[in-house]
C-alpha positions in Angstrom: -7.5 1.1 -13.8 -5.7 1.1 -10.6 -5.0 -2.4 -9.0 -4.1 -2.3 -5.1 -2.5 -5.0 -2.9 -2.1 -4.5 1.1 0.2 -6.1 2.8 1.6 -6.4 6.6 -1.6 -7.4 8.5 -1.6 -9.5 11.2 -2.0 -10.2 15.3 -0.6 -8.0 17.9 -0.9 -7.0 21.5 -2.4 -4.0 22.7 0.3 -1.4 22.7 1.8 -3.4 19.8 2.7 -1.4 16.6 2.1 -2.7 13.2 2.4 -0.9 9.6 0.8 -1.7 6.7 1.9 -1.4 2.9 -0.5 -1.2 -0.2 1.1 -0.9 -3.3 -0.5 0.5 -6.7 -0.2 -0.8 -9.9 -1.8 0.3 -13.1 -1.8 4.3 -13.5 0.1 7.7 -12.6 0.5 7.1 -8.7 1.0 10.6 -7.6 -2.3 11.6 -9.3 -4.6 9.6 -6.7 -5.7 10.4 -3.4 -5.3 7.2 -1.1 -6.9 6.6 2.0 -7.2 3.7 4.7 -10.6 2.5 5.6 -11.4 -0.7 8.2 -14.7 -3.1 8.9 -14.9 -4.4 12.3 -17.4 -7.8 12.5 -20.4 -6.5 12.5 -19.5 -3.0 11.6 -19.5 -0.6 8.2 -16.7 0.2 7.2 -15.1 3.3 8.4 -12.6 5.9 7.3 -9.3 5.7 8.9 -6.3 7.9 7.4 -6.5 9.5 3.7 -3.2 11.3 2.2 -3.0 13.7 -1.1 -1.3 16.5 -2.3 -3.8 18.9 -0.3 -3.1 17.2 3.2 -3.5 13.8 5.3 -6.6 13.4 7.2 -6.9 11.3 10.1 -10.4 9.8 12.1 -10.5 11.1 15.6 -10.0 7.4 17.2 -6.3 7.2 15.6 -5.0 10.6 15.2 -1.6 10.5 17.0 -1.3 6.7 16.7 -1.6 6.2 13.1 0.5 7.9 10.4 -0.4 7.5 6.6 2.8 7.8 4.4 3.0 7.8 0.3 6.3 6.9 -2.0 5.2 8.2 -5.5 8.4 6.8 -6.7 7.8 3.2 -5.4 3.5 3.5 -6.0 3.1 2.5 -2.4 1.1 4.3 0.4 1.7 2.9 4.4 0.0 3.0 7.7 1.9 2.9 10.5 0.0 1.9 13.6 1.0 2.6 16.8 -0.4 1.7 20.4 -2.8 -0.8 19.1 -6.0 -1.2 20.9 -8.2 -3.9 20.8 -10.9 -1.8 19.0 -8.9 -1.3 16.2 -9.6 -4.9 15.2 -10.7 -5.0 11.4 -10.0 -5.5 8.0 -8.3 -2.7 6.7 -8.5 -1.6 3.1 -6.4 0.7 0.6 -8.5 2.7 -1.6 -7.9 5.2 -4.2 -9.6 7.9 -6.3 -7.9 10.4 -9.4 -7.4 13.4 -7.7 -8.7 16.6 -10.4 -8.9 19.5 -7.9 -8.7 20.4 -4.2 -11.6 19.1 -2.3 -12.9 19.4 1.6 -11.5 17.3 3.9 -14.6 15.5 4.5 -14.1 14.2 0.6 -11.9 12.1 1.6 -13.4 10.6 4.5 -16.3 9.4 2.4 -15.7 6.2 1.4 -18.1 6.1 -2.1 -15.9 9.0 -3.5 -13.1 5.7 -3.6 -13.4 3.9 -6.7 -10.4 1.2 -6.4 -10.2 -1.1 -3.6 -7.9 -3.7 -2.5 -8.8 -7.1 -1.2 -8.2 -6.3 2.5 -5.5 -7.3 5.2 -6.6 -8.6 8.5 -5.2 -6.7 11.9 -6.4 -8.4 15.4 -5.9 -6.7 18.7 -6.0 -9.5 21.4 -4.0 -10.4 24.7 
């Protein structure tokens, strides 16, 4: 089992920059894909940025503003945002899945191939 904790949430200004830490607990680090997903109010949640030994994947609305990072040495995974918008307002969640071969890049973007989840950490975009 792999436990996952976020950290670094919080409220920023449009144009702000904010990164956010989940670190893994419980298994081999380096053997697990690990993506960034968010839920706007009132919205499914939705992939953001996933990272793994075949690549980083990024959706269309933050390529070139967000960057996914991984220590395998420290078990954490961050997401550094950059020029915050309001849209980007939701709670954003670390997932994770055992990597055992190479898979599409859409295999990452899907959220049910994720089978460890972390609680969530809250980022608002407001003047």
């Amino acid at each position: 089992q792999v436990q996952l904790a976020e950290s670094g949430g919080g409220l920023v200004q449009p144009g702000d920059s904010l990164r956010l830490s989940c670190a893994a607990s419980g298994r081999t680090f380096s053997n697990y894909a690990m993506g960034w997903f968010r839920q706007a109010p009132g919205k499914e949640r939705e992939f953001v940025a996933a990272m793994s030994w075949s690549g980083t994947y990024y959706a269309d609305s933050v390529k070139g503003r967000f960057t996914i990072s991984r220590d395998n040495t420290k078990s954490t995974v961050d997401l550094q945002m950059n020029s915050l918008k309001p849209e980007d307002t939701a709670v954003y969640y670390c997932a994770a899945f055992r990597v055992f071969a190479s898979y599409p890049p859409n295999y990452y973007q899907t959220e049910k191939n994720y089978d460890h989840w972390g609680q969530g950490t809250q980022v608002t975009v407001s003047p």
